[in-house]
C-alpha positions, 0 to 999 in steps of 0.5 A: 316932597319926600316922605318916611322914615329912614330904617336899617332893617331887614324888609327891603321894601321899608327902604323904598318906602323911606324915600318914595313914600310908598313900595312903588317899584317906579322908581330906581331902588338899589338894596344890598346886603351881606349874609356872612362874614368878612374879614377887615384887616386892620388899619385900613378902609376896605369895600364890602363885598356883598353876596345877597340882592334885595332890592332892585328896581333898576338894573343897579345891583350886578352881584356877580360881577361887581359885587361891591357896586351899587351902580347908578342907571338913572341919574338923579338925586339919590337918599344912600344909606349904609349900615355895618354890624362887627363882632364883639372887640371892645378895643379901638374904633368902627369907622363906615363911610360911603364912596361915591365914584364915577364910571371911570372909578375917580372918587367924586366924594365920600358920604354918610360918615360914621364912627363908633368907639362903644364896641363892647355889645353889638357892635353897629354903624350906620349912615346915612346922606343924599348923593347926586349921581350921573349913569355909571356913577356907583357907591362902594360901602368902605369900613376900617377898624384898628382893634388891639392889639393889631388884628383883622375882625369879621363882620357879625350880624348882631341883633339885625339880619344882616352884616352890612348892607348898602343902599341907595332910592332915587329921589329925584332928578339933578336941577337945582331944586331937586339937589336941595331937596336932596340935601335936606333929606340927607341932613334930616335924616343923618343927624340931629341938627341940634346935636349932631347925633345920628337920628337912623329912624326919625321921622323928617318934619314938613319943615325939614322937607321944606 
């Protein structure tokens, strides 16, 4: 079973806690981050390009040559989560979504979609979902804003650390047992069941993690 706390903070290593229930590096952990800001142009999704490791257990994050990859090197069920900081535009919409792609670059799906329209004070958007990955499967963090009057709009860091970070812990392996599980971690941890609201930081429950 999978213990913790879904977090968007800065220490990477209460990301791997999250999903392993400890800060073992025994499991595959990839963390992400950008330090400074990129422009969005308006109206459509474009990938972030990250510039800063912060967590890899596994070979995942190549800064240097795929900047904008979380690439998959053991297969598995995978707790992802993603976050977006924006500067300050009351207008229009923050959209982040997570892509998830084969070694072949096709789009298997997309996860962890959020929206947010209160952009008026620190702007923030964040998701999270479980994703089940073969090796060279990889996620891309993709966001969109349509400000007005049309304009591109920089990334910002608000009141975390960071501007936008992405990451993905391995959970567990690919069966059947191991998927459910996966998907009630991704779930609990997305959303309020009751709601639907976002619930970043909640605890999950014996009973949500079966």
């Amino acid at each position: 079973k999978v213990e913790g706390t879904n977090t968007t903070d800065a220490a990477s290593t209460a990301f791997v806690q999250t999903a392993t229930g400890s800060a073992s590096s025994n499991r595959p952990v990839g963390r992400m981050a950008l330090t400074s800001a990129q422009s969005i142009p308006n109206g459509a999704f474009t990938a972030i390009t990250f510039n800063a490791e912060l967590t890899d257990t596994d070979g995942m994050v190549t800064i240097a040559s795929t900047p904008s990859r979380l690439t998959c090197v053991t297969p598995g069920t995978y707790l992802v989560d993603a976050s977006c900081c924006w500067a300050v535009n009351s207008t229009g919409a923050r959209i982040i979504r997570i892509a998830h792609r084969n070694s072949a670059g096709t789009l298997q799906a997309y996860y962890g979609t959020q929206s947010d329209t209160n952009n008026a004070s620190d702007p923030h958007t964040s998701g999270s979902d479980s994703v089940v990955m073969s090796a060279g499967d990889y996620l891309q963090l993709e966001v969109f804003q349509n400000v007005t009057p049309s304009a591109a709009l920089n990334t910002a860091v608000g009141s975390g650390t960071y501007h936008a970070t992405l990451s993905a812990a391995w959970v567990g392996g690919t069966g059947a047992a191991w998927g459910n599980a996966g998907a009630r971690v991704g779930k609990s941890v997305d959303q309020n069941t009751a709601t639907g609201t976002p619930q970043l930081g909640r605890t999950l429950t014996p009973d949500e993690l079966g």
